[in-house]
Backbone as CSV, one residue per row, in Angstrom:
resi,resn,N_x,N_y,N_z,CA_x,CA_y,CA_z,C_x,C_y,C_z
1,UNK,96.963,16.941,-122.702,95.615,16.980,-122.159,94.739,16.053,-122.993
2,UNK,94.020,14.944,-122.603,93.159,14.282,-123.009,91.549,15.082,-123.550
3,UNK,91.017,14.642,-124.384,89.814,15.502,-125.001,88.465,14.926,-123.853
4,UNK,88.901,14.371,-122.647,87.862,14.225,-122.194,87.973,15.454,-121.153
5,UNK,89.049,15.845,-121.072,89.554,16.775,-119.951,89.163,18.233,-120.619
6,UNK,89.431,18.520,-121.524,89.149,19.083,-122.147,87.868,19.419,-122.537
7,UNK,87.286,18.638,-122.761,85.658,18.971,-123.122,84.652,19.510,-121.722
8,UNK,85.468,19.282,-120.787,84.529,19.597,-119.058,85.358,21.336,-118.980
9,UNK,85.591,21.829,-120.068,85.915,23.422,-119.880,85.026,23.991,-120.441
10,UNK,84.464,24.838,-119.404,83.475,25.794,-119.913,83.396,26.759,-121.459
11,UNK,82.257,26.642,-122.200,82.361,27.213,-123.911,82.105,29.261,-123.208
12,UNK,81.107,29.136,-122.711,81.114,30.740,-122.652,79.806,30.695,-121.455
13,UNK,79.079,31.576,-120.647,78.356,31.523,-119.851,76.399,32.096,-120.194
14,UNK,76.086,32.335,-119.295,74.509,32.928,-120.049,73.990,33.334,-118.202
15,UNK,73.233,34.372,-118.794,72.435,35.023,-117.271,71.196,33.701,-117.012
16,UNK,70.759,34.058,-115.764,69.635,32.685,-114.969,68.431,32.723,-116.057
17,UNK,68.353,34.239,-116.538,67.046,34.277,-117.131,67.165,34.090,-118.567
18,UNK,68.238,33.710,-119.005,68.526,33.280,-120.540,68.513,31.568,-120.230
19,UNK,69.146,31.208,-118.986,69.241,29.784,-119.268,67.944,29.507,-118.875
20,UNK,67.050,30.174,-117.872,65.909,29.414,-117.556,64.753,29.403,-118.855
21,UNK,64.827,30.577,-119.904,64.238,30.344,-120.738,64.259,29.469,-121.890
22,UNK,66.270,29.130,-122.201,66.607,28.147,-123.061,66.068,26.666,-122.889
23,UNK,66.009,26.674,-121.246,65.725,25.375,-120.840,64.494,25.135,-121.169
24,UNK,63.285,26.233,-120.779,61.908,25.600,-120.834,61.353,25.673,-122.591
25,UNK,62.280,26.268,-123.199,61.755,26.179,-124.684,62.280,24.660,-124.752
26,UNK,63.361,23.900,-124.445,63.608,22.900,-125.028,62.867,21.709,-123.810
27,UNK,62.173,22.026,-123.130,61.508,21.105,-122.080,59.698,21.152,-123.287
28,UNK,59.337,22.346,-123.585,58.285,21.946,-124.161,58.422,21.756,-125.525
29,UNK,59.381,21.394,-126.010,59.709,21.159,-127.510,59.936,19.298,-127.577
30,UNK,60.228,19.225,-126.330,61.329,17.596,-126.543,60.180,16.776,-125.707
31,UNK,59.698,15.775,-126.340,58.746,14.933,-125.491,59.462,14.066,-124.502
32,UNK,58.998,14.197,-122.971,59.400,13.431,-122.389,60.871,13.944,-121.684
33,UNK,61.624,15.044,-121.884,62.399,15.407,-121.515,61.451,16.591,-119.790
34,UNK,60.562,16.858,-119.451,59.961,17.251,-118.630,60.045,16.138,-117.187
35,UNK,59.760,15.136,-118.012,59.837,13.496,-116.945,61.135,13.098,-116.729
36,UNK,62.152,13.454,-117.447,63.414,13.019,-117.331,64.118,13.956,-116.260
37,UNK,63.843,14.955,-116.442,64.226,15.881,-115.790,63.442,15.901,-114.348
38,UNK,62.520,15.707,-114.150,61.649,15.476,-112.768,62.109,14.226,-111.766
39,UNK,62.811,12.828,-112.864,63.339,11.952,-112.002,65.093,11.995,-112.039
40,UNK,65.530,12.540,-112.600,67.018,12.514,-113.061,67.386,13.758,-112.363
41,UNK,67.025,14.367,-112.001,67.774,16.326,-111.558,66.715,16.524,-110.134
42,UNK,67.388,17.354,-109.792,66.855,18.566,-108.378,67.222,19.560,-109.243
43,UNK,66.237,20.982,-108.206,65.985,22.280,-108.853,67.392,22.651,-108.965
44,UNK,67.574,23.879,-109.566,68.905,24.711,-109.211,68.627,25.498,-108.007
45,UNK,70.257,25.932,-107.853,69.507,27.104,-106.421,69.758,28.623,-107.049
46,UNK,70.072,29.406,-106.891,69.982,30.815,-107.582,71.306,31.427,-107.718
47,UNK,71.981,31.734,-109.036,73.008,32.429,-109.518,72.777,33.218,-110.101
48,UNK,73.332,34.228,-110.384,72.881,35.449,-111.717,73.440,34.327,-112.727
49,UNK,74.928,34.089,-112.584,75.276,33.266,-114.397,75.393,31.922,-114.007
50,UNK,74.994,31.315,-115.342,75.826,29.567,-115.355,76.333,29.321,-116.463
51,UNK,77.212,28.512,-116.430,78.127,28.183,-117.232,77.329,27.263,-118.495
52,UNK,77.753,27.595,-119.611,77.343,26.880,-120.959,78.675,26.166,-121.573
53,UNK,78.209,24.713,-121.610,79.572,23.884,-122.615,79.333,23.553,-123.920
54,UNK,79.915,23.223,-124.697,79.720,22.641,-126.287,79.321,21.610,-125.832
55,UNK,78.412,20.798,-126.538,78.112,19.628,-126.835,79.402,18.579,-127.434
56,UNK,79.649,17.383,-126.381,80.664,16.566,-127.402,80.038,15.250,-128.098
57,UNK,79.176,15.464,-128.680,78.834,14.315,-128.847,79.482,15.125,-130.817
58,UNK,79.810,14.180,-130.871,80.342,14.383,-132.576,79.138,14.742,-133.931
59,UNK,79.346,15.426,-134.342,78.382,15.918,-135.028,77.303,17.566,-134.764
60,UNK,77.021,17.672,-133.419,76.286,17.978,-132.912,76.910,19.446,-132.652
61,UNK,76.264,20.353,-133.428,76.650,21.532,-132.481,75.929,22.380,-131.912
62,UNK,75.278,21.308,-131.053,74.276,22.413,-129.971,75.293,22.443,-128.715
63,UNK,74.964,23.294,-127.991,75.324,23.345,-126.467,74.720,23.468,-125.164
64,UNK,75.516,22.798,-124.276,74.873,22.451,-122.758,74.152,22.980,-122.189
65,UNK,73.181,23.463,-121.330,72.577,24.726,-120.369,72.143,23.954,-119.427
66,UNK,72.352,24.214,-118.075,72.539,23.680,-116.482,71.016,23.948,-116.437
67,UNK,70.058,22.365,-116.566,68.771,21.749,-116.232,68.680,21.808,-114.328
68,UNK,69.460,21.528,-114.049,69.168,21.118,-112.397,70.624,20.572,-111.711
69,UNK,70.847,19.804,-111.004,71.685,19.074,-109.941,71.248,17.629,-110.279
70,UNK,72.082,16.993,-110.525,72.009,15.094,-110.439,71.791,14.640,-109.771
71,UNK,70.373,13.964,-109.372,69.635,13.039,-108.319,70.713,12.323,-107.540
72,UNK,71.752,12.047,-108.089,72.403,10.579,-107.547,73.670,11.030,-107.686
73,UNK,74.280,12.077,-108.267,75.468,12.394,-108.328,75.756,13.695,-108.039
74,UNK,77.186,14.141,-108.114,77.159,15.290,-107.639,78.168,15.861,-108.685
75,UNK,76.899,16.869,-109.915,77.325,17.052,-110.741,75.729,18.162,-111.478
76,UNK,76.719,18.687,-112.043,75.407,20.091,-113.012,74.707,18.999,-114.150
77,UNK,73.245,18.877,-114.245,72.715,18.239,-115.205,72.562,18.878,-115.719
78,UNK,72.648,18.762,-117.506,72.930,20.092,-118.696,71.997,18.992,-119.389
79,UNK,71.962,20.009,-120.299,70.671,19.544,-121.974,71.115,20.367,-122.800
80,UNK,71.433,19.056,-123.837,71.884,20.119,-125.413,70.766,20.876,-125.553
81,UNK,70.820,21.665,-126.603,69.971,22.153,-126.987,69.992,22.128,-128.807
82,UNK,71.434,21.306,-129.316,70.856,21.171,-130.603,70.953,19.527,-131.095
83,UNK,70.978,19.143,-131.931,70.559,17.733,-133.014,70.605,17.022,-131.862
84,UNK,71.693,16.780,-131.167,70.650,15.069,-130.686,70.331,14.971,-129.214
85,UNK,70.172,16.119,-128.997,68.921,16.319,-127.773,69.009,15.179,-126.326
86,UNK,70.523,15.508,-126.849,70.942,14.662,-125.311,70.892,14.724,-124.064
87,UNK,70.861,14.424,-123.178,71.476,15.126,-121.320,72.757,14.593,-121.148
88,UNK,73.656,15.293,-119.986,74.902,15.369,-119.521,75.154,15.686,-117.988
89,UNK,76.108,15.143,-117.533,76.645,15.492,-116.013,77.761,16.357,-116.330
90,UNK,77.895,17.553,-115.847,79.014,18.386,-115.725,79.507,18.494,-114.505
């Protein structure tokens, strides 16, 4: 198994109202991540859970939480939530 294959497996999950709160603490913490997210993502639609991944960016051990749907792709837009405050397509 390749580590890219590997890294698109889910780390552990979180209820709507844990991720919707993870998300908006790190939407008013991160400048400019509010705008990114307004042109880069559509809303979510409603689950009780979503899936949470590790972060692969090396170094970094924050993890993913499902921001919205990909404007242009068809894929879960995630946002670390620790050091380097990246976005991701899942």
């Amino acid at each position: 198994m390749t580590s890219n294959v590997g890294q698109n497996y889910p780390y552990t999950s979180e209820s709507e109202s844990d991720r919707a709160s993870r998300v908006a603490t790190l939407v008013a913490e991160r400048e400019g991540l509010a705008d990114k997210l307004k042109t880069e993502a559509t809303p979510l639609d409603h689950n009780d859970r979503w899936w949470v991944w590790k972060c692969p960016t090396p170094g970094c051990a924050g993890l993913l939480h499902a921001a919205g749907y990909a404007t242009e792709k068809h894929a879960v837009y995630v946002v670390c939530d620790g050091a380097c405050a990246k976005t991701f397509l899942r």
